[in-house]
C-alpha positions, 0 to 999 in steps of 0.5 A: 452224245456229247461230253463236256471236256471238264469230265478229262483230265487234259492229256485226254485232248491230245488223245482226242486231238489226233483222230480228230485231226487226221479225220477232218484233213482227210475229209478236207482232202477227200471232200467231192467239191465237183459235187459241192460247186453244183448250187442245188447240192450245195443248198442241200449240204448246208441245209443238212448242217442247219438239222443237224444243230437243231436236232443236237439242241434236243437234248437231255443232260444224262450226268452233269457233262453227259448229254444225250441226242439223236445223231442221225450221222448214219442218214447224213453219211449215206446222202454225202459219204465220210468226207463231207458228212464228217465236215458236215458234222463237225461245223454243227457240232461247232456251232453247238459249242458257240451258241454255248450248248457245251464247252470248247473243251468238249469240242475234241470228245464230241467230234470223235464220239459224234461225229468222226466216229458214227461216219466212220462205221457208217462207211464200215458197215455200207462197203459190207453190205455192199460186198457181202447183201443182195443189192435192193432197196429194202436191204439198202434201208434195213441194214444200212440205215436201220439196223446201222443206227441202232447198232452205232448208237449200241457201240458208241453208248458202251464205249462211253460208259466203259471209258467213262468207268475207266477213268473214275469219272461217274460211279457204276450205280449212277451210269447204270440208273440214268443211262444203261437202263434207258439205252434199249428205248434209245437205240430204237428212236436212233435206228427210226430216224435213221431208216426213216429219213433215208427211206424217204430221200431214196424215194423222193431224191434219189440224188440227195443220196450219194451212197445210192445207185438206182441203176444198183439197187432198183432196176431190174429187181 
């Protein structure tokens, strides 16, 4: 989902500014650059920047400033963990904002609600089921992937109507018509492509997913 930053008043950018900010200097600080330095790796990181801003071109205007896409942060997250897919998603959603597909000033709401915040709970939801789940592909697939990408896109789509509500911005018999109604056939998409992807880079490269162990979740199953 992205927001176009005419729908706040501008006090919201600072809001905005401070998780955004503190999100990316970590990910600059914590980025595996002995992973980045490998040129195959490097193709791939690059290669998942360009999806990424093909993927949010495909979008459908909810309300006037309200767009919604298919995220796949949750898949980009477990390939590259919170570092690099937070910097990742950032370049694309800048690029998003270049070619003229949002405004600038709706750069700050749709890094945290697009990116900063799906890659964090992401990170969340993985150290859980590490923790916690049997170690296997299916549950690796199911829960972290899955089940992550609709339960993401659930959570980020209720805050946004909330925060939306809060401020006056669009009137409740509107948000509830064109978008809380289509929520469910959203969410759905969101988890399959998710699962999906993830599925088939665990069984084809393996190495793609930084997330992923085979010696963890394979051998000896």
């Amino acid at each position: 989902m992205e927001l176009s930053g005419s729908l706040f008043h501008p006090v919201w950018q600072a809001v905005f500014a401070l998780p955004v900010g503190l999100a990316l200097w970590y990910a600059v600080r914590w980025a595996d650059r002995a992973r980045l330095r490998d040129r195959n790796q490097q193709h791939v990181w690059l290669g998942t920047i360009v999806f990424l801003f093909f993927l949010w071109n495909m979008r459908v205007e909810i309300e006037p400033g309200f767009w919604w896409h298919l995220s796949a942060m949750v898949v980009v997250t477990l390939m590259w963990r919170w570092s690099l897919a937070v910097l990742a998603g950032s370049i694309a959603q800048s690029a998003v904002a270049a070619v003229g597909l949002n405004d600038w000033s709706g750069l700050l709401p749709s890094l945290f609600l697009g990116v900063v915040l799906p890659a964090s709970l992401t990170q969340v939801i993985l150290g859980l089921t590490r923790a916690y789940a049997p170690k296997h592909f299916f549950v690796y697939v199911l829960v972290n992937a899955f089940l992550a990408g609709g339960f993401i896109f659930l959570f980020t789509a209720f805050l946004v109507v909330g925060g939306l509500l809060a401020l006056g911005v669009y009137p409740w018999h509107e948000l509830k018509q064109n978008f809380l109604f289509l929520v469910p056939m959203m969410a759905f998409p969101e988890s399959m492509l998710n699962g999906w992807l993830a599925a088939i880079v665990v069984a084809y490269k393996p190495h793609w997913i930084g997330s992923f162990d085979d010696e963890e979740y394979l051998r000896g199953k």
